[in-house]
C-alpha positions, 0 to 999 in steps of 0.5 A, a space after each residue: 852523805 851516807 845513806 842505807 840503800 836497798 838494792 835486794 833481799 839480804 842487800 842493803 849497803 851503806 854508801 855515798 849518795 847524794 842529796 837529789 835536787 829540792 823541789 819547789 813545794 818540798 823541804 831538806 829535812 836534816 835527820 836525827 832519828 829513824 826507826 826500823 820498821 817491820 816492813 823494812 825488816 821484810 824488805 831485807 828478809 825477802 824483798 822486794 815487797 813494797 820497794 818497785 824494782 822494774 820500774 819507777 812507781 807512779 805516785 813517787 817516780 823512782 825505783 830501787 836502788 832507794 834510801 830506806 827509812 819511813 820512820 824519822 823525824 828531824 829539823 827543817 833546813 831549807 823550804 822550796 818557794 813553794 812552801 808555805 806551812 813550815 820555816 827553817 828550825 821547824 821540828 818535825 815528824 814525818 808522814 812518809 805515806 803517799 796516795 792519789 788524793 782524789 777519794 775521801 781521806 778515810 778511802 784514799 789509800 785504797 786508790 793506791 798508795 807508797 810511802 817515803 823509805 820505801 818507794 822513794 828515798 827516806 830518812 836512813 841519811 842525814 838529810 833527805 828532801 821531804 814534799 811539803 803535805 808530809 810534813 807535821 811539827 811537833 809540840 815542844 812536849 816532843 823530842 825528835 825521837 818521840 818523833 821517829 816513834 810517830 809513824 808506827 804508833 799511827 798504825 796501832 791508832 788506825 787499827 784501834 780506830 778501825 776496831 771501833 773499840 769501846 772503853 772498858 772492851 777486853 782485847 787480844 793481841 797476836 804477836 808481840 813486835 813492834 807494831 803489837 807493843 804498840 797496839 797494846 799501849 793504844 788499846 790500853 789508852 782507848 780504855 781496854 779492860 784486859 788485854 791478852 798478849 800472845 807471842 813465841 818469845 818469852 822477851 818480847 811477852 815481858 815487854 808487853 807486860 811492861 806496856 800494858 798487857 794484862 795477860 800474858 801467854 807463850 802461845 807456843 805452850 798454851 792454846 790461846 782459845 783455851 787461855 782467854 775463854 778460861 777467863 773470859 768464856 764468851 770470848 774478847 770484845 776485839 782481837 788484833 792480828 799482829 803476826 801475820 800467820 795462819 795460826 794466828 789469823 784462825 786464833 784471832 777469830 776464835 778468841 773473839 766472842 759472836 759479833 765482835 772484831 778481828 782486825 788484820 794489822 799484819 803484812 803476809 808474806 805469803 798467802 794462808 789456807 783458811 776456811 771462811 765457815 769461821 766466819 759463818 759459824 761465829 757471826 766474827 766480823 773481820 777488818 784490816 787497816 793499812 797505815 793510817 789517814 792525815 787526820 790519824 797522824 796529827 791525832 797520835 802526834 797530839 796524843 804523844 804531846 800530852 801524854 795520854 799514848 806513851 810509846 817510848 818504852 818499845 826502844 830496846 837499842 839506838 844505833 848508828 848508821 854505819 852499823 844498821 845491818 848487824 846491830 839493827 836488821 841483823 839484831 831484829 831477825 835474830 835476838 826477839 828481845 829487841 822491838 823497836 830500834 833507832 838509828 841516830 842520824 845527828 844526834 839531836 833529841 
């Protein structure tokens, strides 16, 4: 089968690989849509980042050259005899994180954790083997490209849930990408009452205004601080670090009022200079959240299933395999109209 394998920065090659041996409590699952995420963009930009290159990783057992692909859903085509919970036909979308499993669901990843795509072959094939705990079936309400949205909008529901947001909160939200869309859309669901969205592109500031943002500022000609305390003096509720920058980590501080939440969502490629007496001299209580919990996962999937999180609008493009560098790696690092791209895989919805 083809397949879009990671072998380093600027290397990923769409090649023949074939389908590794089923296991007896795994799924073959035939793909129809895969996301590209930002941390596989990472991966391509200035990997590795997540993907282990010297040796296997001890939760997944492999190493690069790996599969990309975190975000897909499809069709269950053939059960282990191990499992128990899906059949053949089933629609599903898939969980791609892995952790140890012996700490409390809401700790668990803090132990360690890798995800399917990144730290074991993924979804950018046709088929690929799935063990059975990853696995989630979607309601009939769900097409299998709602499904391949799943995942990234798992990560904007933890970092809502994590924000402890209450209805009627006003939010900011630095950085307008695929994951700050999302944010977005999930904070609007959670009851925000004003959400500020900053970005450098003007495309990408459209978008969110599409989604949900009820304002909107090129923080590259406006001072955040001064744009959301022209309006709201005190400052927002909560703030989400969606950019992964040092500006927008220190801005995100500032715009938040005294006693009020900055979530971290972002991945830092490097690390930043900051003076923690911005914390000290504003009484702001700082978070961050990686991924999402089993429990988030099913909740954005029935969340999707009835409506109330809507997150088909950060499609900008469905491509093919063959073309995943140009017309989606490639178009995500140069064009900024761009947000979240799906690879079709078989072409089923």
């Amino acid at each position: 089968m083809k397949a879009a394998v990671w072998y380093g920065e600027k290397d990923i090659r769409v090649e023949e690989r074939k389908l590794k041996q089923m296991k007896d409590k795994e799924v073959t699952v035939r793909v129809a849509w895969t996301g590209i995420c930002g941390s596989d963009l990472h991966e391509y930009q200035e990997g590795p980042v997540f993907i282990p290159v010297e040796e296997q990783h001890p939760l997944t057992g492999q190493q690069a050259p790996l599969t990309m692909g975190h975000e897909f859903a499809g069709i269950v085509e053939k059960v282990g005899k191990g499992v128990t919970s899906v059949e053949v036909g089933d629609r599903v979308a898939i969980n791609p994180m892995y952790t140890y499993g012996n700490k409390p669901e809401d700790v668990d990843a803090y132990d360690g954790f890798q995800f399917i795509g990144l730290g074991s072959d993924g979804g950018f094939a046709s088929h690929v083997n799935v063990g059975e705990k990853h696995l989630y079936k979607l309601p009939e309400s769900m097409t299998l490209q709602d499904g391949a949205l799943v995942e990234p909008t798992a990560v904007a529901v933890q970092a809502v849930k994590e924000a402890n947001m209450q209805f009627g909160d006003t939010v900011a939200v630095f950085g307008a990408g695929p994951i700050g869309l999302l944010t977005t859309i999930a904070a609007k669901a959670a009851g925000a009452s004003k959400i500020f969205v900053f970005d450098l592109s003007e495309q990408r500031l459209a978008k969110a205004k599409e989604l949900g943002a009820t304002h909107v500022y090129n923080s590259g000609e406006v001072n955040p601080v001064e744009a959301v305390k022209a309006i709201i003096p005190d400052g927002v509720d909560v703030s989400f670090e969606v950019a992964g920058v040092a500006p927008t980590f220190k801005q995100a501080i500032d715009v938040t009022r005294a006693r009020g939440t900055m979530v971290i969502v972002s991945i830092f490629a490097r690390p930043i200079e900051w003076n923690p007496m911005q914390l000290t001299n504003t009484g702001v209580k700082v978070t961050s959240t990686i991924a999402y919990t089993p429990t988030t996962f099913r909740q954005t999937i029935d969340l999707m299933g009835t409506g109330q999180l809507k997150p088909q609008g950060i499609i900008t493009s469905q491509i093919e395999l063959e073309n995943i560098v140009e017309e989606g790696f490639e178009a995500l690092t140069n064009d900024k109209s761009q947000a979240k791209i799906l690879v079709e895989l078989s072409g089923e919805m």
